[in-house]
C-alpha positions as CSV (number, residue, x, y, z in Angstrom):
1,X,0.0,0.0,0.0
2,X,1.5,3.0,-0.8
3,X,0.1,5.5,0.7
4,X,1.1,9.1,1.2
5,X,1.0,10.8,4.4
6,X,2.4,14.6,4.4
7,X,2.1,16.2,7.4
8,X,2.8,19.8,8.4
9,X,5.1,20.6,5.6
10,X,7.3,23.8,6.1
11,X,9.9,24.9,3.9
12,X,10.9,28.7,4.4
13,X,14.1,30.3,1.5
14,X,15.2,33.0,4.1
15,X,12.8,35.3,4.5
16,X,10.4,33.9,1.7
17,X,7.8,31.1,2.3
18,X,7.9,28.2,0.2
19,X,5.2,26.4,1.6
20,X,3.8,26.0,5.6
21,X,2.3,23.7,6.9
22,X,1.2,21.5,4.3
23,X,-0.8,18.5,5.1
24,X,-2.8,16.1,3.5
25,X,-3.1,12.2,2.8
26,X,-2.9,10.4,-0.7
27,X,-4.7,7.0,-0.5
28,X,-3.2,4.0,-2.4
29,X,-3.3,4.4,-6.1
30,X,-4.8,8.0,-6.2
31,X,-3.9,10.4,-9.1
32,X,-3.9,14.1,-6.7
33,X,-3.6,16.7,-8.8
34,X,-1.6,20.0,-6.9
35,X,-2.9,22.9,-8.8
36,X,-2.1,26.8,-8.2
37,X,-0.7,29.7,-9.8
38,X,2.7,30.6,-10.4
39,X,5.0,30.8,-6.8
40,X,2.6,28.9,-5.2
41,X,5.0,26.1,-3.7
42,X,3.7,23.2,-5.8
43,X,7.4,22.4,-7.4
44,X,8.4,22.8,-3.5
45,X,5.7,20.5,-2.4
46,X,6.9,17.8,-4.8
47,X,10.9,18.2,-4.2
48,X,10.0,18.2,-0.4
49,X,8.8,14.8,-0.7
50,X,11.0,13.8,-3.4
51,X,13.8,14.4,-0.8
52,X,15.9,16.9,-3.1
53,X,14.9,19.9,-0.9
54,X,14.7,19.6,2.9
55,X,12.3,20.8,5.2
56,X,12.1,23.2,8.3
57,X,10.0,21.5,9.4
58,X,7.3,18.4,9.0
59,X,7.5,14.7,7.8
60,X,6.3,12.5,5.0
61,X,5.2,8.8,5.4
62,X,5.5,6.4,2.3
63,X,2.9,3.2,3.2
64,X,3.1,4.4,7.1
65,X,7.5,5.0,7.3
66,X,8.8,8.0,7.8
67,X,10.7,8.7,4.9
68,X,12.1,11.9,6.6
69,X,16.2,11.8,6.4
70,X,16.5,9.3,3.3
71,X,18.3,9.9,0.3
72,X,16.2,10.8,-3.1
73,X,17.1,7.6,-4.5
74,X,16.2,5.2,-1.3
75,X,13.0,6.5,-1.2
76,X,11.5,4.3,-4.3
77,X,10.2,7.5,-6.2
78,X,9.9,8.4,-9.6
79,X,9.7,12.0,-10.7
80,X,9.4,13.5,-14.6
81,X,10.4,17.3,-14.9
82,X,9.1,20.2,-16.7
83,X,12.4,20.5,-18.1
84,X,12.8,16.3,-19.6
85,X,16.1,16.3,-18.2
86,X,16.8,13.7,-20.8
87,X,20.2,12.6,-21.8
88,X,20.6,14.1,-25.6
89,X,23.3,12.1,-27.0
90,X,21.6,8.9,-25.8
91,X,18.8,7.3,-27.6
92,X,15.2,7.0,-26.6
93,X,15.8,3.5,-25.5
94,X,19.3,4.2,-23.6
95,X,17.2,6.9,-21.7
96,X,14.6,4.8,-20.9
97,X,17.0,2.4,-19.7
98,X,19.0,4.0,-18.1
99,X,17.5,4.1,-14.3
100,X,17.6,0.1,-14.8
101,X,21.3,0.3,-15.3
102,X,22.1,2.0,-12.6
103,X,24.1,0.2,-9.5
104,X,21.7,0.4,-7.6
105,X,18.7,-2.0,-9.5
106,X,21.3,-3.6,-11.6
107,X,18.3,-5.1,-13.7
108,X,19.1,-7.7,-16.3
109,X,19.5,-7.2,-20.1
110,X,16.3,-9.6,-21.0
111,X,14.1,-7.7,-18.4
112,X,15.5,-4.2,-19.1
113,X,14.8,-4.8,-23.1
114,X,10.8,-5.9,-22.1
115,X,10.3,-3.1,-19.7
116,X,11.1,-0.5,-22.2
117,X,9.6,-1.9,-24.9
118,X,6.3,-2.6,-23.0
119,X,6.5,1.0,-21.7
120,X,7.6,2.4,-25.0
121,X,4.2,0.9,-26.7
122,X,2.2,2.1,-24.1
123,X,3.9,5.6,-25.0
124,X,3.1,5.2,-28.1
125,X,7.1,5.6,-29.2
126,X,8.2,2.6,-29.6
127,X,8.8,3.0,-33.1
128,X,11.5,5.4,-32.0
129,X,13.4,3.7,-29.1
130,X,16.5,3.7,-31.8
131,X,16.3,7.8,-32.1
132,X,18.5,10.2,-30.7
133,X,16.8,12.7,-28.4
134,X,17.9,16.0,-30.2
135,X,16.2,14.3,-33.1
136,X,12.8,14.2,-31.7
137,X,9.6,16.5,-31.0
138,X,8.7,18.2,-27.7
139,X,5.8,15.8,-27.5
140,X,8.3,12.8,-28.5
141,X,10.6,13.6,-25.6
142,X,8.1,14.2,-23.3
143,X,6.8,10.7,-23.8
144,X,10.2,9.8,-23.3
145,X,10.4,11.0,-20.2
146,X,7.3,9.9,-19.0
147,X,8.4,6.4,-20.0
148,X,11.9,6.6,-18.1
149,X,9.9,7.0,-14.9
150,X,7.6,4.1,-15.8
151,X,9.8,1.6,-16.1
152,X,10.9,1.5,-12.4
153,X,8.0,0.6,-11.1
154,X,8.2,3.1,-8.3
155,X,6.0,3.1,-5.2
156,X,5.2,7.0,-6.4
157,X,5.2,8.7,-9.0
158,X,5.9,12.9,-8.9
159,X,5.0,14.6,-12.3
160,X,6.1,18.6,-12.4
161,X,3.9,20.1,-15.1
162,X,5.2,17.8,-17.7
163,X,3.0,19.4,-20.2
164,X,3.6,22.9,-19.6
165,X,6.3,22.7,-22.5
166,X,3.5,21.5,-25.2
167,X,1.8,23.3,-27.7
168,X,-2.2,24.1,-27.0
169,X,-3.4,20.7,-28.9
170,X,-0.7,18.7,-28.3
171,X,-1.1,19.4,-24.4
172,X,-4.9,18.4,-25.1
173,X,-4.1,14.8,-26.5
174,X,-1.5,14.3,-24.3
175,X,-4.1,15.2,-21.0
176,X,-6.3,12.2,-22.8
177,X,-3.5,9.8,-23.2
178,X,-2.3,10.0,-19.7
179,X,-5.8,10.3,-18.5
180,X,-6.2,6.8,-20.5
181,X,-3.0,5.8,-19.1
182,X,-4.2,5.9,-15.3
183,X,-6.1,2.8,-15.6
184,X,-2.5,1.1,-16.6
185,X,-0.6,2.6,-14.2
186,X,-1.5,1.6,-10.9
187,X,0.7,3.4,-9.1
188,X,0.0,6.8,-6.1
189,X,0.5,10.2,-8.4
190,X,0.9,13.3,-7.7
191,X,0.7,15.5,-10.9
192,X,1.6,19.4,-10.3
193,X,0.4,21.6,-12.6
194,X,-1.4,25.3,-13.4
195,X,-3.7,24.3,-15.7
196,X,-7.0,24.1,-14.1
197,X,-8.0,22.1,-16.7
198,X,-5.7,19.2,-16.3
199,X,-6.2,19.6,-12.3
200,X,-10.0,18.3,-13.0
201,X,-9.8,16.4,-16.0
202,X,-6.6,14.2,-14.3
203,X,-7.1,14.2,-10.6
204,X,-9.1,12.2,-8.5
205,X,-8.9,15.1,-6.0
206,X,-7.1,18.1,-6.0
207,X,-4.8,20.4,-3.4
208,X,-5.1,24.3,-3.7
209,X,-1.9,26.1,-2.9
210,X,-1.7,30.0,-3.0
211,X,1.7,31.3,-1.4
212,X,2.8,28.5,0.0
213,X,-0.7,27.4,1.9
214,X,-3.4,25.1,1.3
215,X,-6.7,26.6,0.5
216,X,-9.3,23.8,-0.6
217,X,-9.0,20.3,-1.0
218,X,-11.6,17.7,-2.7
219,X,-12.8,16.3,-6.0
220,X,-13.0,18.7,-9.1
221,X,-17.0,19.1,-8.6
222,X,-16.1,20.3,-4.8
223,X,-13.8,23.2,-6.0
224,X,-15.5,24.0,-9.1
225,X,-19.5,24.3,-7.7
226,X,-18.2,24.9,-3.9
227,X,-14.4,26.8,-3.7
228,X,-13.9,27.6,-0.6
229,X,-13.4,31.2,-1.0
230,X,-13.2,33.5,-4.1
231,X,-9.3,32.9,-4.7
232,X,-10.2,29.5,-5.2
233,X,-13.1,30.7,-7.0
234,X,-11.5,32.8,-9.4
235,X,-8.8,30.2,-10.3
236,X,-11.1,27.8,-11.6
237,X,-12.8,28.5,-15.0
238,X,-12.4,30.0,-18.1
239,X,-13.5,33.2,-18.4
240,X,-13.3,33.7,-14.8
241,X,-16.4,34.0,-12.1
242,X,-18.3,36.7,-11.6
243,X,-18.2,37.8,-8.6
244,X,-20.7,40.7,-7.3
245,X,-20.9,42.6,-4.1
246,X,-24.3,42.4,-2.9
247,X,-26.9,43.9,0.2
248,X,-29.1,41.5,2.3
249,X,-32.4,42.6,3.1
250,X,-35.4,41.4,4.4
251,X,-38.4,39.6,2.4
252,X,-41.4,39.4,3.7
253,X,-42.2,37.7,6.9
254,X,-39.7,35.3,7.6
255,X,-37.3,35.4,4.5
256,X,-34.5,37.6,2.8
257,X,-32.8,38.6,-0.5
258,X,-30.0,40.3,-1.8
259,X,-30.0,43.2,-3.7
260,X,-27.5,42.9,-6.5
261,X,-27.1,44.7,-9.5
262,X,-28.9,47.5,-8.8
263,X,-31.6,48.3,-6.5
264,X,-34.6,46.5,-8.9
265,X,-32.5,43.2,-9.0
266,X,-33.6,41.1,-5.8
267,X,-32.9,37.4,-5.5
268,X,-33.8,35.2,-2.6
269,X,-31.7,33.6,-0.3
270,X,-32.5,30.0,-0.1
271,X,-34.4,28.4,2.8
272,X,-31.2,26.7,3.8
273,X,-29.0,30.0,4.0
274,X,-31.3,32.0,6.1
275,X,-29.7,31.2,9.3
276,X,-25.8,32.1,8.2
277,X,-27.3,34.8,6.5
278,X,-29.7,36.2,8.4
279,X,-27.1,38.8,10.9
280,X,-25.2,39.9,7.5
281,X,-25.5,42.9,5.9
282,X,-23.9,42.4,2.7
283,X,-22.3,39.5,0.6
284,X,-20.3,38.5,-2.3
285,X,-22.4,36.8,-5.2
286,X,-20.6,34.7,-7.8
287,X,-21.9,33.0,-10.9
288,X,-20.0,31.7,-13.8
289,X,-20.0,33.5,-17.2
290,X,-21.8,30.4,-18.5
291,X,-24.5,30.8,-16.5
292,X,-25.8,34.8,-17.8
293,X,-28.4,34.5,-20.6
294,X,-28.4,37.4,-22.9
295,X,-32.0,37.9,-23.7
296,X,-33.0,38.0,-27.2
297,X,-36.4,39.1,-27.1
298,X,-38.2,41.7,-24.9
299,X,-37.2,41.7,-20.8
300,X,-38.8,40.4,-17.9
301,X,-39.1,41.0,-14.4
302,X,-36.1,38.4,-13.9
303,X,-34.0,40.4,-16.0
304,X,-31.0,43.1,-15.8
305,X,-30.3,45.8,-17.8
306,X,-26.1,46.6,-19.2
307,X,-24.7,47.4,-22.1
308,X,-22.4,45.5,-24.5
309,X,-19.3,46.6,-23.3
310,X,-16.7,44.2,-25.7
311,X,-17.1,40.9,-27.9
312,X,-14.7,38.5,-28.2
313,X,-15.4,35.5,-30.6
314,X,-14.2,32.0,-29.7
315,X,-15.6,30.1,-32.6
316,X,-17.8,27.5,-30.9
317,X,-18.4,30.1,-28.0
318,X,-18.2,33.9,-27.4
319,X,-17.3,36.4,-24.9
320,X,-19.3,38.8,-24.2
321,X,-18.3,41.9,-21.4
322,X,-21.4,43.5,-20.2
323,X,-21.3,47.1,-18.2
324,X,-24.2,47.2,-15.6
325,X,-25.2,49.2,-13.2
326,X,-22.9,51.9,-11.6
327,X,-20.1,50.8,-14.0
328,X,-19.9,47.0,-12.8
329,X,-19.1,44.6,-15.8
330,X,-20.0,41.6,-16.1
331,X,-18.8,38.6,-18.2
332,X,-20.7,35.9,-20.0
333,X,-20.0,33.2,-22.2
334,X,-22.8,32.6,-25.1
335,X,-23.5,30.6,-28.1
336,X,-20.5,31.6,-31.0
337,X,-23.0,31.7,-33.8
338,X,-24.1,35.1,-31.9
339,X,-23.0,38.2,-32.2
340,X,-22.8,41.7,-30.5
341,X,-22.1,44.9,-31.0
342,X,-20.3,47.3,-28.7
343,X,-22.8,50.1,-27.2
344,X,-25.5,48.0,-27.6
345,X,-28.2,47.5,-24.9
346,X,-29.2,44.5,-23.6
347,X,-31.0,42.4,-21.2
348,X,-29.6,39.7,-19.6
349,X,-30.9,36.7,-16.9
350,X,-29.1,34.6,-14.2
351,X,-29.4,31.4,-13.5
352,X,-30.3,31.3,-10.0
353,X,-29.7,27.9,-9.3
354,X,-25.8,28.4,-9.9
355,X,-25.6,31.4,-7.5
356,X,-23.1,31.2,-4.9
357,X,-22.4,32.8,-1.5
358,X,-19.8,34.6,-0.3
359,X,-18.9,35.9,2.9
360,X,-17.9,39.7,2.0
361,X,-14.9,40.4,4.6
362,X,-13.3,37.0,4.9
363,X,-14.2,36.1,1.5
364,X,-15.1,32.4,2.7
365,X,-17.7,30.5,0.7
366,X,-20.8,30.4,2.7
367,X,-23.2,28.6,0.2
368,X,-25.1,27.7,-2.7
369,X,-28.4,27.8,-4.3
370,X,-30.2,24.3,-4.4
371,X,-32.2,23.5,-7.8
372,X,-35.0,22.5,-5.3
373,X,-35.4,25.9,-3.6
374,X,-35.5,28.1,-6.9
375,X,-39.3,27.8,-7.5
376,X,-40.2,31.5,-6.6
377,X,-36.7,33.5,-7.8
C-alpha cells in the first residue's frame, strides 16, 4: 500500500515562504492533482517529498514510514520534470533504460529490453526507441520522459507540469492519453500543474496552494460548484467567475434577498442559508459566465439591464463583457454563432440555481443555491 502521508510541511528560502504547513493524505493508487498559480509552492511540495529539498519542518510517510532523512534515490520514487532532463546524446531507448542500469537495480538485459519496450508501446514511441533525443519533438521527448519513470516501477510517482512545455493541442491529446493511461498505471500520483484544466480532467482530487498554503482540498466538482473562498473561486474557470458585491435585506415575513445589481434586481436567499445569512449585511455573489443568458427578445421582471461593453469571438463560443449598473461589468460566455455589437443595450438573466455565497470580509464561501429551492426566484 503506498500511501502518502504529508504532514505539516514547512519549507521557508530566508525570509520567503515556500510552503507552511502542508498537510494532506494520498490513498493507495490516487492520481492528486496539486494545482495553483505561479510561486505557489507546488514544485516545493513535490521536491520536499521527493527528498531533493529539505524541510524546516514536518515529515512525509510512504505506506506508514517515515521517509524523513532518506536519500532521493532510497525513497522508491519516480519523478518526470518540466524541463525532460533527458540525456541528448543517448537514444530513446538508452534513456529509458537507463535508471535500470544504474548500481543500484542492476536489472538484467532480458528484463531491461521488455520493460522498455512494453512501456515504450504504451507511450506510443516505440517506433522510435532507436532515435536520438535531439532528433525528436517536444511531444516525443516528453513521452520519453514519461516512460523513463515508468519503467521503475516506483512506489510514487511525482509529475512537475510535464505538459507545460506542449503546444495548446498537443497538451490536449496528451491530458487524454495519460488520463487513459491511469487505468495502466496503478501506481499513487501526484501530478503538479497550473492548468486548471488538467487539475479536473486528471485528478481524482485536488490540493489548492496559493503562497505556500493550502486553501481547498476535494474532488473537481467540490472546488468548481463549492471553492472555498473567491481565490479559489477565481482560479477555476475559463473566463473567470463573476463575482458581485451584494446587500441583504429582508423579504417578507420570515425570509431575505440580496439586492445585486442595482436596486430593482432582488434574489432570494434559499431556505437553507437563512440562518448564516440572516445577521449579515452584505455579501459577495458569484456566478460563472456560463450561466448569464443574454435575452434575445423583450425583458422580464427576472431580468438586468447593461450594455455591450466588448465581444470576443471564440468560434464555438463567445465572450461577451457587459457594463451594468454603476459601472460594474460583467462577463458571460454565449453561443458563438451570436453576435454583439459594442454600445449596444441588452437584457440579460441569471441562472439562480448556480448562484453562490460569499462571505464579504473573509471572502469564505458560505453557500449555494439548491435546484430544489429556486421555485419563486
Amino acid at each position: 500500500m503506498a500511501t502518502i502521508e504529508i504532514e505539516g510541511l514547512t519549507k521557508f528560502y530566508g525570509k520567503r515562504r515556500g510552503v507552511e504547513n502542508v498537510s494532506f493524505t494520498v490513498a493507495d493508487k490516487e492520481f492528486l492533482a496539486i494545482f495553483g498559480p505561479a510561486g505557489a509552492g507546488k514544485t516545493t511540495t513535490l521536491n520536499l517529498i521527493a527528498g531533493t529539498v529539505t524541510p524546516n519542518r514536518g515529515t512525509v510517510r510512504i505506506a506508514g514510514n517515515s521517509i524523513d532523512g532518506l536519500e532521493p534515490a532510497e525513497r522508491n520514487i519516480a519523478m518526470v520534470f518540466e524541463s525532460y532532463a533527458l540525456y541528448p546524446n543517448h537514444s530513446v531507448y538508452e534513456n529509458m533504460a537507463f535508471p535500470l542500469k544504474s548500481p543500484k537495480f542492476r536489472v538484467p538485459d532480458s528484463e531491461v529490453k521488455e520493460r522498455v519496450m512494453r512501456v515504450a508501446k504504451m507511450m506510443k514511441i516505440d517506433h522510435l526507441v532507436d532515435r536520438k533525443i535531439q532528433a525528436l519533438s517536444n511531444g516525443q521527448r516528453q513521452r520519453t520522459a514519461l516512460g523513463r519513470a515508468l519503467v521503475r516501477n516506483p512506489q510514487v510517482f511525482l509529475l512537475d507540469e510535464p505538459l507545460s512545455h506542449l503546444d495548446a493541442k498537443l497538451r490536449h491529446s496528451m491530458r487524454a492519453e495519460l488520463k487513459e493511461m491511469r487505468s495502466q498505471l496503478g501506481t499513487t500520483t501526484i501530478y503538479v500543474t497550473h492548468d486548471y484544466l488538467e487539475a479536473m480532467s486528471l485528478g481524482d482530487r485536488i490540493v489548492i496552494l496559493d503562497d505556500g498554503q493550502i486553501q481547498q482540498i476535494g474532488t473537481p466538482d467540490d472546488i468548481y460548484f463549492r471553492p472555498a473562498n473567491t481565490t479559489v473561486a477565481k482560479l477555476f474557470g475559463d473566463p473567470e467567475i463573476n463575482l458581485v458585491e451584494a446587500t441583504v435585506r429582508k423579504r417578507g415575513d420570515a425570509g431575505l434577498e440580496v439586492q445585486l445589481l442595482g436596486e430593482n434586481s432582488p434574489v432570494a436567499v434559499p431556505q437553507s442559508l437563512l440562518g448564516t445569512i440572516a445577521n449579515r449585511d452584505k455579501l459577495i455573489v458569484g456566478f460563472r459566465p456560463a450561466d448569464v443568458e443574454i435575452l434575445d427578445g423583450t425583458p422580464d421582471k427576472k431580468s438586468h439591464p447593461a450594455v455591450v461593453y466588448s465581444f470576443e469571438p471564440l468560434g464555438t463560443k463567445s465572450v461577451v463583457t457587459l457594463e451594468g449598473l454603476k459601472g460594474s461589468r460583467l462577463r458571460a460566455l454565449v453561443d458563438g454563432r451570436k453576435h454583439f455589437e459594442a454600445d449596444r443595450r441588452a437584457q440579460f438573466r441569471l441562472a439562480p440555481e448556480h448562484l453562490m455565497f460569499f462571505d464579504a470580509d473573509t471572502k469564505k464561501f458560505i453557500g449555494r443555491h439548491n435546484s430544489s429551492e429556486t421555485e419563486d426566484l
